[in-house]
C-alpha positions in Angstrom: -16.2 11.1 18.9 -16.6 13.5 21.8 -16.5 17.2 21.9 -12.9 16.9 23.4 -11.7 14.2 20.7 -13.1 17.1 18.1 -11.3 19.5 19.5 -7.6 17.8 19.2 -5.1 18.7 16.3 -6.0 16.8 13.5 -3.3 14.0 12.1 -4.5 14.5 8.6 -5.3 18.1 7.1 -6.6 18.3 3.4 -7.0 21.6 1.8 -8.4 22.2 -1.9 -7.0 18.4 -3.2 -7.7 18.0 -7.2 -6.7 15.4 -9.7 -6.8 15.5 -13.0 -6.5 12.7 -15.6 -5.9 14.8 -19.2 -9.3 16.3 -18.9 -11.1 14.5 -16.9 -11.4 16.2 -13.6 -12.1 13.1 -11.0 -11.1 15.1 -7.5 -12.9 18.0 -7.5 -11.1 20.8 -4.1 -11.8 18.7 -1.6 -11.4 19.2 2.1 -10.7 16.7 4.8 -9.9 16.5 8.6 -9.2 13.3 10.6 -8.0 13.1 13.7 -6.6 10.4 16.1 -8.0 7.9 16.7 -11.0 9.0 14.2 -12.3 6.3 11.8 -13.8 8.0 8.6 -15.5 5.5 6.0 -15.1 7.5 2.3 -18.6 5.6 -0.2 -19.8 6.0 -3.4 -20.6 5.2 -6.5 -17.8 3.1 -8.7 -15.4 5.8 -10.7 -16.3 8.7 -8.8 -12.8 9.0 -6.9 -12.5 7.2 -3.7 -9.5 4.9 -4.8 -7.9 7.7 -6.3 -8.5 10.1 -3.1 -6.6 7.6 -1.0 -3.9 7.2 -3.5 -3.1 10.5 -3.2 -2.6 10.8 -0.1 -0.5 7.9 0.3 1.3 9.8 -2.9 1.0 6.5 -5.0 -0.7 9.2 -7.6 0.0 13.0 -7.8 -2.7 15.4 -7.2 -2.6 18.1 -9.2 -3.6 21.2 -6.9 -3.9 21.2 -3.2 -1.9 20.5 0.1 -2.0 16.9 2.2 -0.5 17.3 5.5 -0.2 14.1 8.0 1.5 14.5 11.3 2.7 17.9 10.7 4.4 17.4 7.6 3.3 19.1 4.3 3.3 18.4 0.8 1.5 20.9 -2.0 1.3 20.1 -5.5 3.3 22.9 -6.9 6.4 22.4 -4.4 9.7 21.5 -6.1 10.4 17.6 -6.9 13.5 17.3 -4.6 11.2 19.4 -1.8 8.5 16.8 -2.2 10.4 13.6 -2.4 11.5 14.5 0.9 8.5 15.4 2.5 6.7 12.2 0.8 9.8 9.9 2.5 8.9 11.5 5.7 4.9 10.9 5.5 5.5 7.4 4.3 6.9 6.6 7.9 3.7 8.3 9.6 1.2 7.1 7.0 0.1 3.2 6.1 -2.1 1.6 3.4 -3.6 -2.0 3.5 -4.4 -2.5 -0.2 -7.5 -4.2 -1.7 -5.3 -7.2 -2.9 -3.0 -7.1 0.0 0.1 -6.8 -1.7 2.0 -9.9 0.0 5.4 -10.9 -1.5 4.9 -14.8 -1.7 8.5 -15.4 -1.8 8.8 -14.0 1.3 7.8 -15.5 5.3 4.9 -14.2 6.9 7.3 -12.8 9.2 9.2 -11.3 6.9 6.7 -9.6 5.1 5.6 -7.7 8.4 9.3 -6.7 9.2 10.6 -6.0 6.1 9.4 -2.6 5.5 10.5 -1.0 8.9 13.8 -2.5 8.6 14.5 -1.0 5.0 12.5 2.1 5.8 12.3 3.0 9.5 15.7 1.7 9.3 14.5 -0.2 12.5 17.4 -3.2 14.0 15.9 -6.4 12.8 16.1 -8.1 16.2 13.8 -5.4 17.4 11.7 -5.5 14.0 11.4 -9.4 14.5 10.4 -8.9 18.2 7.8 -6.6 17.2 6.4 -8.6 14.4 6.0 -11.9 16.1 4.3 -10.2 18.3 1.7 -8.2 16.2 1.6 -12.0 14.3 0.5 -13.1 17.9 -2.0 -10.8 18.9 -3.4 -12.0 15.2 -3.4 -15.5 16.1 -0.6 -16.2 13.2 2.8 -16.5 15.8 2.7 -20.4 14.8 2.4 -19.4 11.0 4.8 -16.9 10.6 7.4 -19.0 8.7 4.8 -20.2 6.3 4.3 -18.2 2.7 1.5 -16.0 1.6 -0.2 -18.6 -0.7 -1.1 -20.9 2.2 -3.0 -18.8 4.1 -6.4 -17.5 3.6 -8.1 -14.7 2.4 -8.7 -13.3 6.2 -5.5 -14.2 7.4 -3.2 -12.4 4.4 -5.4 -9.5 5.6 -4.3 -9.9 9.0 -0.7 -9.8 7.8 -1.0 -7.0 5.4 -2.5 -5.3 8.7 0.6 -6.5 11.1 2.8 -5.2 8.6 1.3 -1.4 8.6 1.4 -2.1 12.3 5.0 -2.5 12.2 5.5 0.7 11.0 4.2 2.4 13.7 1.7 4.7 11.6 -0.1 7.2 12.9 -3.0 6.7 10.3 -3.6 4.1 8.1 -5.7 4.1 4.8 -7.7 0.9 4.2 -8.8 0.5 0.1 -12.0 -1.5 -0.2 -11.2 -3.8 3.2 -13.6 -6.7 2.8 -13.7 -6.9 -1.1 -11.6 -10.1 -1.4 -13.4 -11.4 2.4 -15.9 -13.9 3.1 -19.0 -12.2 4.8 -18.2 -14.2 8.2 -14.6 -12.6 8.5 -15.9 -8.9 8.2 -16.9 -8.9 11.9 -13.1 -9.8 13.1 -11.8 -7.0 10.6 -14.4 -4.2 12.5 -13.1 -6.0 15.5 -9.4 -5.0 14.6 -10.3 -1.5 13.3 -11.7 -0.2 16.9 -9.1 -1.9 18.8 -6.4 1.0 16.2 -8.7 3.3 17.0 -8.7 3.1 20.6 -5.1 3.3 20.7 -5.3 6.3 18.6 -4.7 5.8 15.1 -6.6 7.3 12.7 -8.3 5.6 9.6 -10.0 5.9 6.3 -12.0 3.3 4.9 -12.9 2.8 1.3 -16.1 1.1 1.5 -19.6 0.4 0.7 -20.4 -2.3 3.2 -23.3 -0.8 5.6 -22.1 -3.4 8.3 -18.2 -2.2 8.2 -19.2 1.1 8.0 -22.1 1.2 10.9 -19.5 -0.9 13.0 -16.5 1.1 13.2 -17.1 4.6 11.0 -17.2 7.8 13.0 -17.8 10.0 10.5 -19.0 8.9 6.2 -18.3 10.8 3.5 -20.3 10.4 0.4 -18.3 10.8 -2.6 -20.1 11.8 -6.2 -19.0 13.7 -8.8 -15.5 14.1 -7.1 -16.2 15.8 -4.6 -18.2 15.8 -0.2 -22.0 15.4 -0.8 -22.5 14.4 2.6 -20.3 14.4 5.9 -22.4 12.5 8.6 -22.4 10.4 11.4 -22.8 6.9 10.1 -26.6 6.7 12.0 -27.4 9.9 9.8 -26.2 9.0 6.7 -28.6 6.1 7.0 -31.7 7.1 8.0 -31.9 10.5 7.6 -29.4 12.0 4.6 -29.8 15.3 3.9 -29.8 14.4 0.0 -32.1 12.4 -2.5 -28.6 11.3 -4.2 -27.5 10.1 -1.1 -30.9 8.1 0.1 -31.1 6.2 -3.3 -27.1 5.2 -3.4 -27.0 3.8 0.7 -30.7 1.8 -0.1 -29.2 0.3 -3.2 -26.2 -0.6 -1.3 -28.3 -2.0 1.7 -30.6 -4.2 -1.1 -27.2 -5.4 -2.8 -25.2 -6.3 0.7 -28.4 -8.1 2.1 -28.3 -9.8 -0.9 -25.3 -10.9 -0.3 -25.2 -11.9 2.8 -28.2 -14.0 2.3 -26.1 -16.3 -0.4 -23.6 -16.3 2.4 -25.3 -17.8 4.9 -26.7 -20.6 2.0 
């Protein structure tokens, strides 16, 4: 990112964000700006939030002190339900999440699952939905697909679609959770591929993930999540040769050991 790009209005503003779970306090008042066209990469250890950061700010979870604002649009944790609902409606249409399992409906076309959601939600004509689906399915290489069913694609390619269909929606950011879990090693490259194409036209991303490639490729900025809250906010370059924390050094040379371990039995 450049000074200038720094110095734009961010699309996503978090201020003082905890969550609760009974007791357990697993979000901790963090703060978070990301703004267009900025690719953040959010790692750490397993249990220590990340998952549970993004969900709230797609409201899949509540938070339970704060404020998340995307595109303008506010929500705090104390605002009345009806209030809320409203805003939350609002940020959904602005806001998109490709999920670690991808969330497909498998009675539903290829096609169909990309257009669906801005037809029921964006309330967008489905002639024009259908126009702009085939297309994104295109640019995927999945036009001549698009009336086949989840289950016969593969791994990569349901990505794709899970991608064309936050793409339909026209988001201004989109929140990936754990990208290349269910990915062969070889298909990571055309994911990072797909991420700096969205963020050269200007939409914003967070990435849940501990994959040194993915996050070297196409991160801007990494956070390093423990304890629930910002150890670290680095470049990626930084974060992995010079961290300014002994917590941080031992976490990104564990996951560099276990990913070229990895990729070893990969190429085998």
């Amino acid at each position: 990112m450049t000074t200038a790009d720094r110095r734009r209005k961010p699309i996503v503003r978090v201020r003082g964000l905890h969550k609760y779970y009974g007791d357990e306090h697993i979000i901790r008042g963090v703060d978070l700006d990301i703004r267009p066209g900025e690719v953040f990469a959010l790692a750490g250890p397993s249990g220590t939030g990340k998952s549970t950061f993004l969900r709230c700010l797609n409201f899949l979870l509540p938070f339970s002190a704060g404020t998340v604002e995307i595109a303008g649009i506010t929500v705090g944790a104390r605002e009345s339900l009806d209030e809320r609902s409203r805003q939350i409606r609002q940020i959904r249409l602005r806001a998109a999440m490709v999920f670690q399992d991808f969330n497909l409906f498998p009675h539903l076309t290829i096609l169909d699952n990309v257009i669906r959601a801005a037809i029921a939600v964006r309330k967008v004509p489905e002639a024009q939905a259908t126009a702009r689906g085939e297309t994104l399915l295109d640019n995927a290489g999945l036009y001549a697909r698009r009336f086949d069913y989840p289950g016969r694609l593969s791994s990569g390619e349901q990505q794709q679609v899970a991608i064309a269909r936050s793409l339909c929606m026209e988001p201004d950011v989109i929140l990936f959770d754990d990208p290349t879990s269910a990915l062969d090693p070889g298909l990571a490259g055309e994911l990072a591929a797909t991420m700096k194409r969205l963020s050269q036209e200007g939409i914003a991303m967070l990435i849940v993930s501990n994959v040194p490639a993915l996050i070297r490729s196409v991160a801007d900025w990494v956070i390093f999540m423990d304890g629930g809250v910002w150890q670290e906010i680095t470049p990626p370059q930084l974060i992995f040769s010079s961290p300014k924390k002994e917590r941080t050094r031992r976490f990104f040379e564990h996951i560099m050991l276990k990913n070229e371990g990895a990729e070893g039995r990969g190429r085998r």
